[in-house]
C-alpha positions as CSV (number, residue, x, y, z in Angstrom):
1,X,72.6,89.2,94.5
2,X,71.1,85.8,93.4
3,X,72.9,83.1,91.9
4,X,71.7,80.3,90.0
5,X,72.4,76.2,90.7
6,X,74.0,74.5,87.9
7,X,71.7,71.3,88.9
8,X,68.8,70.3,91.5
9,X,71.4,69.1,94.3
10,X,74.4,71.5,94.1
11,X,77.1,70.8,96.5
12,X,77.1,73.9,98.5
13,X,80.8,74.0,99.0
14,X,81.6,74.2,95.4
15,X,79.4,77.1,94.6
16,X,81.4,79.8,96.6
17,X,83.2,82.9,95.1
18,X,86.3,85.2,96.9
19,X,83.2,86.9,98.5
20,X,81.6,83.4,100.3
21,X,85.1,81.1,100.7
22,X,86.4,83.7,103.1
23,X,83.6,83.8,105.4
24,X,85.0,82.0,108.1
25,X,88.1,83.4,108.0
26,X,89.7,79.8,107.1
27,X,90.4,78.3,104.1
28,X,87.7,76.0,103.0
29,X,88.8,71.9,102.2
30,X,88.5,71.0,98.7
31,X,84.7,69.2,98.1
32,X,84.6,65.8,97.3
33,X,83.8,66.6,93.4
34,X,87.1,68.9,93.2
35,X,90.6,67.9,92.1
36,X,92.4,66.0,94.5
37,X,96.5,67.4,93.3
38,X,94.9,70.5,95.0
39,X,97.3,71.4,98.2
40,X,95.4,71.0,101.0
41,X,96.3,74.4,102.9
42,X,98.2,74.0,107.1
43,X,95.4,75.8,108.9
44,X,97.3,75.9,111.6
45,X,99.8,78.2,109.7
46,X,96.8,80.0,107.8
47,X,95.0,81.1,111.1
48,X,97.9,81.4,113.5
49,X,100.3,83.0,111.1
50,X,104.6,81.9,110.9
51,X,106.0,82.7,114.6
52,X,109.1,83.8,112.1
53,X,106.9,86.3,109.7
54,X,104.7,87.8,113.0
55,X,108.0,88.1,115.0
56,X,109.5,90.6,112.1
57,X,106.0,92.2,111.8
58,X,105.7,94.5,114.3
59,X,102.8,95.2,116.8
60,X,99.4,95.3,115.2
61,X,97.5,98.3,114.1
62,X,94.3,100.0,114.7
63,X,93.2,99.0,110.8
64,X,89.6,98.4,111.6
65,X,90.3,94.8,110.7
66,X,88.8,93.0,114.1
67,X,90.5,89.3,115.3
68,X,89.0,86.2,115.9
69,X,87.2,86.7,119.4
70,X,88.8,85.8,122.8
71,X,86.0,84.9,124.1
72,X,85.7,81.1,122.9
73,X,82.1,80.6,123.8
74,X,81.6,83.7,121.2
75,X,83.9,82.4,118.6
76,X,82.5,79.2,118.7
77,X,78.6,80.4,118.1
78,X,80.6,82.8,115.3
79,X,82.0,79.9,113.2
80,X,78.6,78.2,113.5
81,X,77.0,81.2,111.9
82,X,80.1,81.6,109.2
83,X,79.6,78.0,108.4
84,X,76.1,78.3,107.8
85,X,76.3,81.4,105.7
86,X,79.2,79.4,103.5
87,X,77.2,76.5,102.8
88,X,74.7,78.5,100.9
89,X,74.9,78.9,97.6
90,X,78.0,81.6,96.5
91,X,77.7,84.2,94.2
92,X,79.4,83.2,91.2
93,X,76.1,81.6,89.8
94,X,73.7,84.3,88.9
95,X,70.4,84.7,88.3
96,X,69.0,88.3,87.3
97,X,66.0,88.8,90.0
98,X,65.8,90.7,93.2
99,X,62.6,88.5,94.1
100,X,64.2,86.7,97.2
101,X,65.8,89.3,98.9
102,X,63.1,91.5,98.5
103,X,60.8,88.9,100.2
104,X,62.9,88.6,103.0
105,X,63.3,92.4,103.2
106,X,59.4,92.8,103.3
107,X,58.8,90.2,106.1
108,X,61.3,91.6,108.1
109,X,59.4,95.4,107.3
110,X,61.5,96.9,104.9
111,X,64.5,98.0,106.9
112,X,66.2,99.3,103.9
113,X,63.3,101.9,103.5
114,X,64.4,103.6,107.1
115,X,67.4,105.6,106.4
116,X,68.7,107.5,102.9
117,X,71.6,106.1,101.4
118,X,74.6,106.3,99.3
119,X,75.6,103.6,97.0
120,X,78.3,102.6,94.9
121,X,79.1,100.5,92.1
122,X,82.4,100.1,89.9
123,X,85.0,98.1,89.4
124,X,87.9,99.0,91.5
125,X,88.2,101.3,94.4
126,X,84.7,100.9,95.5
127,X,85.8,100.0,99.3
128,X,88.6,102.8,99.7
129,X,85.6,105.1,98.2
130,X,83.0,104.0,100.8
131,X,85.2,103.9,103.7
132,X,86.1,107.8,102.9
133,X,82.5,108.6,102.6
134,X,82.0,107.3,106.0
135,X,84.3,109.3,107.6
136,X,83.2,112.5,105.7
137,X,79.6,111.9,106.9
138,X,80.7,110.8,110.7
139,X,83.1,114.2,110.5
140,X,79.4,115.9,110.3
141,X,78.3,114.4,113.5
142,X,75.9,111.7,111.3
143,X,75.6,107.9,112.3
144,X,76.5,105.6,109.5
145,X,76.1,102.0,108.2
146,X,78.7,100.5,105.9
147,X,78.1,97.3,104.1
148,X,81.4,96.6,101.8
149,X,82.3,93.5,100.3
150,X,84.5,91.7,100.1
151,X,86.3,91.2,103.5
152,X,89.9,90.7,104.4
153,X,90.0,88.8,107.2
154,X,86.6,88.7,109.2
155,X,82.8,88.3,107.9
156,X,82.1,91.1,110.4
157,X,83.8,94.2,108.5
158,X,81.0,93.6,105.7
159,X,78.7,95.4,108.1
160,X,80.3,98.4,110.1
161,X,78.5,100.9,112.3
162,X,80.2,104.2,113.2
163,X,83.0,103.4,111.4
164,X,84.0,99.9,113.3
165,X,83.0,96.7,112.0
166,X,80.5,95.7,114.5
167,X,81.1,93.0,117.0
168,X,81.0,89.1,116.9
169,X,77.9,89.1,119.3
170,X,76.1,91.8,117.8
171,X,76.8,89.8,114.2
172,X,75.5,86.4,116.0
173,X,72.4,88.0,117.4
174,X,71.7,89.7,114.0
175,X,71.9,86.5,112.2
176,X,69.5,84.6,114.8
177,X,67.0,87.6,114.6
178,X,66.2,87.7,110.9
179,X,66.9,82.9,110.4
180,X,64.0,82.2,111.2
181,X,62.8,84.5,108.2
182,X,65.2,83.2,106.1
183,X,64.1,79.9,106.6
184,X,60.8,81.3,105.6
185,X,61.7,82.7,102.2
186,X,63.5,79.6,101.7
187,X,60.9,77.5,101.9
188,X,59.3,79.8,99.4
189,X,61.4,79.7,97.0
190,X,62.9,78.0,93.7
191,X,66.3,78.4,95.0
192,X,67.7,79.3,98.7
193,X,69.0,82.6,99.6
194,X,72.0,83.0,99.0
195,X,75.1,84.0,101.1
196,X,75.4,87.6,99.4
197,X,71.9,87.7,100.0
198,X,71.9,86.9,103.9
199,X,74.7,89.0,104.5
200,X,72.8,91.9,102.4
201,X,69.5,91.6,104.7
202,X,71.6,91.5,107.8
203,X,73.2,94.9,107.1
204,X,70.2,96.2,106.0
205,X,68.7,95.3,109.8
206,X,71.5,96.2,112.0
207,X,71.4,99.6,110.1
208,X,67.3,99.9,111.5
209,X,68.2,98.6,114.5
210,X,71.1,101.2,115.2
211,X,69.6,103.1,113.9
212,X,71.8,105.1,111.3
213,X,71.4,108.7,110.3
214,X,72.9,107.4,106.8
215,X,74.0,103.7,104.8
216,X,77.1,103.4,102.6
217,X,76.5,100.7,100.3
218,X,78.9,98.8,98.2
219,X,77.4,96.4,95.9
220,X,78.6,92.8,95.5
221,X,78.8,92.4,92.3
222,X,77.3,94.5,88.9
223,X,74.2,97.1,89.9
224,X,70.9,96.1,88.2
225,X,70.8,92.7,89.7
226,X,72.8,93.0,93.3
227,X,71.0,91.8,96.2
228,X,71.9,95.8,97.8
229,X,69.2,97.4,94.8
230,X,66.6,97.3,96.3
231,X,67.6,100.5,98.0
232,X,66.8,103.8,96.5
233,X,70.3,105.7,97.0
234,X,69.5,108.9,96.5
235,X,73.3,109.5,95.6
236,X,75.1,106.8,93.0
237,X,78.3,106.4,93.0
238,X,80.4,104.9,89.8
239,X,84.0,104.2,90.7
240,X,86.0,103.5,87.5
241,X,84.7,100.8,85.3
242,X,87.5,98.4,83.5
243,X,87.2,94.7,82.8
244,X,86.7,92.1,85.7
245,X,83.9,89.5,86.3
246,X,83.4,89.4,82.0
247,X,81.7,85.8,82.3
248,X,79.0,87.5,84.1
249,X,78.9,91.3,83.2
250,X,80.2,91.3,80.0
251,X,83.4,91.6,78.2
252,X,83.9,95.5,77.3
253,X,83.1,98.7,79.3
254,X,80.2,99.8,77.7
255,X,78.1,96.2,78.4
256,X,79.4,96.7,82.4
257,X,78.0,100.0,82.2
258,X,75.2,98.4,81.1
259,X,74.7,96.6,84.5
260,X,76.1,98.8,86.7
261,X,73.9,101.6,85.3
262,X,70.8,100.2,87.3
263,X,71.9,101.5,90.6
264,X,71.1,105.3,89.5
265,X,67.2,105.9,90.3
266,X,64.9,108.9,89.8
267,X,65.8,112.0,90.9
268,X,69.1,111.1,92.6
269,X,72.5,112.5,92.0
270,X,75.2,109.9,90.1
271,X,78.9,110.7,91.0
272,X,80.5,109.5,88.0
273,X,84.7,108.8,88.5
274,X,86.4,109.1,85.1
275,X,85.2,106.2,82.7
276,X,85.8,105.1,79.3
277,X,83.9,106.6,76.8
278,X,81.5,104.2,75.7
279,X,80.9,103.7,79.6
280,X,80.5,107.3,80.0
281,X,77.9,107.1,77.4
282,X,76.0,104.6,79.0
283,X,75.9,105.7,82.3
284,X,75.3,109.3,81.1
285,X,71.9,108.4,79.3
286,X,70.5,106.1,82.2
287,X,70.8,109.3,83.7
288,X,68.9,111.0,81.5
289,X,66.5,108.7,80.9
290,X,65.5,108.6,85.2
291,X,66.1,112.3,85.3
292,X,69.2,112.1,87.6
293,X,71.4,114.9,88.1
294,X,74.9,113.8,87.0
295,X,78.3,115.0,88.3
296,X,81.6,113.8,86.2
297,X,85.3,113.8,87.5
298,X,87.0,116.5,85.8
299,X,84.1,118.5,84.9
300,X,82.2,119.1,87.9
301,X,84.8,118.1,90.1
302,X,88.3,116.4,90.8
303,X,91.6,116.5,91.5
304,X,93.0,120.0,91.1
305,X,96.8,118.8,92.8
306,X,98.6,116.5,94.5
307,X,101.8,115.9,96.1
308,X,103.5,112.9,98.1
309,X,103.5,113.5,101.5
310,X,105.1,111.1,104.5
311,X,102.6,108.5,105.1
312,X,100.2,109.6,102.1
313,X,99.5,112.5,99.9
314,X,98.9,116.2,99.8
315,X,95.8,117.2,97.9
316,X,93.9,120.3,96.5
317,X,90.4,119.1,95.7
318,X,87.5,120.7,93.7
319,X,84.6,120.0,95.2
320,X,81.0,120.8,93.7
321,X,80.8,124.1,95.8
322,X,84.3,124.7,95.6
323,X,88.2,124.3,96.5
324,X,89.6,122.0,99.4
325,X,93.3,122.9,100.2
326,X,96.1,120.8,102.0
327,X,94.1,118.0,102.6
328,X,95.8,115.1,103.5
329,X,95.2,111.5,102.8
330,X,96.9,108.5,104.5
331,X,96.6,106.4,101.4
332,X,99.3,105.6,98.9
333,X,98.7,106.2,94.6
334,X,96.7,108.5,92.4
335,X,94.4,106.0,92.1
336,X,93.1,107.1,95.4
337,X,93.6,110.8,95.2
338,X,90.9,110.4,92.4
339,X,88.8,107.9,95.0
340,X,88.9,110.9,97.1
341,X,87.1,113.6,95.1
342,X,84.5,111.1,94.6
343,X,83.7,110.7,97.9
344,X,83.7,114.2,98.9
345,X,81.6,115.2,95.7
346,X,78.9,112.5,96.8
347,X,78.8,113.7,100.5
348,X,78.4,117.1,99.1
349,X,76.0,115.8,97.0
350,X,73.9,114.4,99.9
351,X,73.8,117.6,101.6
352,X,72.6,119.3,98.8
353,X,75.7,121.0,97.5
354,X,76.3,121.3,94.0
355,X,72.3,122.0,93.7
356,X,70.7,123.6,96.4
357,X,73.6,125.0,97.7
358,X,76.0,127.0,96.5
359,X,78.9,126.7,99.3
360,X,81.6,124.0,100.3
361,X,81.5,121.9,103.2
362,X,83.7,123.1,106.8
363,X,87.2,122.3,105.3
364,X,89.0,121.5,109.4
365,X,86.1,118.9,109.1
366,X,86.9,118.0,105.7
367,X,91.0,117.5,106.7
368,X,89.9,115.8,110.1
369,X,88.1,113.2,108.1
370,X,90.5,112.3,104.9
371,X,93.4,112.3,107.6
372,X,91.5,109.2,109.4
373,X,90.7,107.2,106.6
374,X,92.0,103.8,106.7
375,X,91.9,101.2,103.9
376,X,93.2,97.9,105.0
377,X,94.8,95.6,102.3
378,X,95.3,98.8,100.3
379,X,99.0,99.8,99.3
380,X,98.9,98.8,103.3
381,X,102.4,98.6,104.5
382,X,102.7,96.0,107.3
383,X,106.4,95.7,107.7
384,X,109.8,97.2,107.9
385,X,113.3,96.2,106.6
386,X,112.6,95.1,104.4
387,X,109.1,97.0,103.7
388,X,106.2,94.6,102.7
389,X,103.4,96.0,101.8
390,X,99.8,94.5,100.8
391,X,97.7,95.0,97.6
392,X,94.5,93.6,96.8
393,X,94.7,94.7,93.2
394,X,93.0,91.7,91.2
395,X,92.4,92.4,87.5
396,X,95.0,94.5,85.0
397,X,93.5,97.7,85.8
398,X,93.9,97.5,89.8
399,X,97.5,96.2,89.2
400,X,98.5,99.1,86.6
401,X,97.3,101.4,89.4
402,X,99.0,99.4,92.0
403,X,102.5,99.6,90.1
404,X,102.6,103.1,89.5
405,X,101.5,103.8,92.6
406,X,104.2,101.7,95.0
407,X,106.6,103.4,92.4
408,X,105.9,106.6,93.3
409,X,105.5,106.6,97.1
410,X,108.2,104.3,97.5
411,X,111.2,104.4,95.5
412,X,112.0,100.8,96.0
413,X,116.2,100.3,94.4
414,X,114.6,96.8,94.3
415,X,111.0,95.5,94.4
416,X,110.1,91.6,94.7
417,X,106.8,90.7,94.5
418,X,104.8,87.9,95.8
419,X,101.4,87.1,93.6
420,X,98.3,84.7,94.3
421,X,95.7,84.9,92.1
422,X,92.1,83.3,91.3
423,X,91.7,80.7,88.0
424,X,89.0,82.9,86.6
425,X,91.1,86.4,86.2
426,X,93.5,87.8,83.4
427,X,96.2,86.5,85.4
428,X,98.2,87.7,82.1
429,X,97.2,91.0,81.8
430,X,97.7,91.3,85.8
431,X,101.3,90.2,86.0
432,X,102.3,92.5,82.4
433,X,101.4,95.1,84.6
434,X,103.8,94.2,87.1
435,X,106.8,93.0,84.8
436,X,108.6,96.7,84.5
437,X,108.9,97.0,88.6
438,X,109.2,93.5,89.8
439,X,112.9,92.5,89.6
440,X,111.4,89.1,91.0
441,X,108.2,87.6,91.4
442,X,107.1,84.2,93.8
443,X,104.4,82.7,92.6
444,X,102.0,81.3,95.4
445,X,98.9,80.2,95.8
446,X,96.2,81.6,98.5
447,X,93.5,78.7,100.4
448,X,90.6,79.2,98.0
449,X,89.7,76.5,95.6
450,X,89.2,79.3,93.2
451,X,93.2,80.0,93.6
452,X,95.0,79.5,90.6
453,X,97.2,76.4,90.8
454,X,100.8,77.7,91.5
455,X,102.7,75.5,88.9
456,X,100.0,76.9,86.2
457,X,100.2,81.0,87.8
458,X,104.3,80.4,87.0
459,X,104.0,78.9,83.8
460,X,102.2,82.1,82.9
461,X,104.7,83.9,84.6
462,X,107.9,82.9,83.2
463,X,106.3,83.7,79.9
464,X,105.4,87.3,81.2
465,X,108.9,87.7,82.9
466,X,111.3,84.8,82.0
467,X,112.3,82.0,84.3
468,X,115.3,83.8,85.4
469,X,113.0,85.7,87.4
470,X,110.3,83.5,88.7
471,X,110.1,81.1,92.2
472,X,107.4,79.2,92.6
473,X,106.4,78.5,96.3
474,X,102.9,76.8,96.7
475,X,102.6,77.6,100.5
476,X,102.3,81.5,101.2
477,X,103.9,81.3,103.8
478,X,106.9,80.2,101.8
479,X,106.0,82.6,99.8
480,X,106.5,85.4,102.1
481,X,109.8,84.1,103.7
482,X,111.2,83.3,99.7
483,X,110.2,86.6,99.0
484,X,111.9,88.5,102.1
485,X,115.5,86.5,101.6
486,X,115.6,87.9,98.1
487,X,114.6,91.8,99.2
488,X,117.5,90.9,102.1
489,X,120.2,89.8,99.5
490,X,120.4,93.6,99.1
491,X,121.6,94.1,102.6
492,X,119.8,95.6,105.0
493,X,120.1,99.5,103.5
494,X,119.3,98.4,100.1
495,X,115.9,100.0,99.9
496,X,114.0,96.8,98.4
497,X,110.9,96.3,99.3
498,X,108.2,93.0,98.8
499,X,104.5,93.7,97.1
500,X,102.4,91.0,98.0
501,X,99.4,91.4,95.7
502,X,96.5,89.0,93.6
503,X,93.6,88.5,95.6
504,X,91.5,90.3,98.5
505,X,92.0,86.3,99.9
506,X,95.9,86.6,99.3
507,X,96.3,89.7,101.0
508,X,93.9,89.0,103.9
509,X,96.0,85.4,105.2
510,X,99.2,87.6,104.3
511,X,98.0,89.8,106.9
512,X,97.7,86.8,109.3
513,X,101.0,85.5,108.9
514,X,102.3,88.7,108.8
515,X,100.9,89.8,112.6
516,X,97.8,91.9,111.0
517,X,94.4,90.6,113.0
């Protein structure tokens, strides 16, 4: 997506969103033009992670989530790279053209024109959803390209290849093919590319250069204006649309719909998730008007039933040529029950089911890929007695979802949470959502300059919940131990658990310090 300056001489480092401060996988120091009371966050802690916290956490998972390299040569050219893709512009500050990326795209010879794609808007679950359609499509023996945004820990998951971020060298060489071209389009334009963009024309390449049978695309932000439409998916995907990002998409469903509407092109088929009306309405006649064929949650298909299982769920799932039974999903909450049907109705959808064929897809296969899936910094549990677990729910609608679904698959006698958030969110409408399960909350405060100040987040807080309730701890780390001592007061077989929750940025240096990555 493009973003626009707010004057001639911007200071790069004050530009950056969630999306751009995380690229090098440290926090960023405050710029010279920002508020000096701001904490200036122990790197040291940040990266390495509390010897306490990673002791308790247990031995690292296979999460897809890839560590900084061991190989210092490579790290070092890596953070050269993520520092040059920081100090460009973020992608807070938009501007409604494609024009730039679409230069770069055509002097590097359309790479985005060499393999079909599906592509997915919304505003939440749009990561969970692509990651699930990539391991329905790789089930089927086809090569695929994921670019999600943003990332938890690493620059590198953005842009995945058969399922596994690809590798620091491979994301170093990609960047040095297509700079110099960069540099070009610059040169050419009012305003540099912007991070967002870079990243978006380096997936785009690797994906050529694979090359890929298939790309799963996530956009960054909206649909019309995203730096990832200038593909033509010939399946759109809408995730569920609610209200986030209203200074720059607007402030009720329908103008979001508005925006996110411009991903659906002629003649492709539109997977819509269940919507609000007067999204549903808007989405419905873009459809019409480009002569898309449309398939709606809980018409054409859905969730017929659902069960918790050990580890996950149990699902029945109506597909657009039929009925998947006993599938099972490693992945906590309805909310991701209902993330499930739309992925398997858009993979059906790109092999022609629903329309040209009348038939459901080879249901071992079907199992064998839902029963894989991985969605890191999702309802992710990364340790035991007490149980922590990691949400990157951000807005009210991701946290309503969130509480009902640790509720259910949990059962906590006690739950504690621990919440960072960003300045620019309904931090009040996110914690309401959370006040009926958290007996506790500690108030914290993640690295980015866009974190909402932790004396401010609990003053909100203690109206929300009362200051009976309420720590405040502006370190996470803090944070974390506070918030483990208080699930311990139970004793050890009191079933009381920690949700630490906010921000993707929150739950990505949680995962640090907690031993993930």
């Amino acid at each position: 997506m493009s973003e626009r300056p707010q004057n001639d001489d911007p200071d790069p480092t004050d530009a950056s969103d969630e999306q751009a401060e995380a690229a090098t996988g440290l926090p960023r120091a405050p710029g010279p033009d920002r508020a000096e009371d701001i904490p200036s966050p122990d790197l040291a802690v940040i990266e390495a992670g509390s010897r306490t916290l990673r002791a308790q956490a247990g031995p690292p998972q296979g999460d897809g989530v890839p560590a900084r390299p061991a190989d210092p040569e490579v790290d070092r050219a890596l953070r050269a790279v993520e520092e040059e893709l920081a100090g460009r512009w973020g992608e807070t500050k938009l501007d409604p053209s494609v024009q730039r990326i679409v230069a770069l795209l055509d002097i590097l010879g359309a790479p985005q024109r060499a393999y079909p794609a599906i592509h997915i808007t919304g505003t939440n679950g749009k990561t969970s959803t692509a990651r699930m359609i990539e391991a329905l499509l790789a089930a089927f023996d086809l090569r695929t390209g994921r670019y999600t945004s943003p990332h938890v820990q690493s620059v590198t998951e953005r842009i995945s290849l058969d399922g596994s971020p690809i590798s620091a060298e491979r994301f170093i060489e990609t960047y040095r093919d297509i700079a110099p071209y960069v540099e070009m389009v610059d040169a050419q334009q009012e305003y540099r590319l912007s991070f967002f963009e870079v990243l978006t024309a380096m997936a785009f390449a690797a994906f050529a250069d694979a090359p890929v049978d298939v790309a799963v695309v996530e956009v960054g932000m909206g649909g019309t204006w995203d730096a990832t439409n200038v593909i033509d998916g010939s399946v759109a995907v809408v995730t569920p649309i609610a209200l986030d990002h209203t200074d720059r998409l607007g402030d009720t469903p329908e103008q979001i719909a508005v925006e996110k509407s411009g991903i659906i092109k002629k003649d492709a088929t539109v997977v819509l998730a269940q919507q609000p009306v007067d999204a549903a309405s808007v989405l419905l006649k873009r459809a019409v008007e480009v002569d898309a064929t449309v398939a709606r949650e809980g018409m054409e298909f859905g969730v017929l039933s659902r069960e918790v299982a050990v580890g996950g769920q149990m699902l029945t799932l109506r597909g657009l040529g039929g009925e998947y039974p006993e599938v099972f999903l490693p992945l906590y909450g309805a909310h991701q029950a209902h993330n499930a049907a739309v992925a398997l109705a858009a993979v059906e959808a790109f092999f022609g089911i629903g329309s040209d064929h009348a038939r459901t897809l080879d249901i071992e296969t079907i199992r064998t890929a839902f029963a894989a899936v991985a969605s890191p910094g999702r309802m992710e549990v990364v340790r035991r007695s007490p149980t922590v677990v990691l949400d990157a729910a951000h807005n009210p609608a991701g946290a309503r979802a969130a509480a009902e679904a640790v509720t259910e698959a949990f059962g906590f006698s006690r739950l504690v949470g621990v919440v960072g958030a960003s300045a620019d969110k309904d931090v009040r409408g996110f914690l309401e959502a959370f006040e009926p399960i958290f007996a506790e909350v500690v108030v914290t405060r993640n690295s980015s300059h866009r974190a909402m100040d932790a004396d401010a987040l609990a003053a909100v807080a203690v109206e929300v919940f009362g200051a009976e309730r309420v720590q405040v701890e502006p370190r996470l780390d803090d944070a974390l131990e506070a918030a483990i001592t208080l699930a311990e007061e139970e004793s050890e077989f009191s079933g009381a658990g920690v949700l630490v929750t906010g921000s993707v940025i929150t739950v990505g240096e949680a995962r640090l310090l907690l031993g993930r990555g």
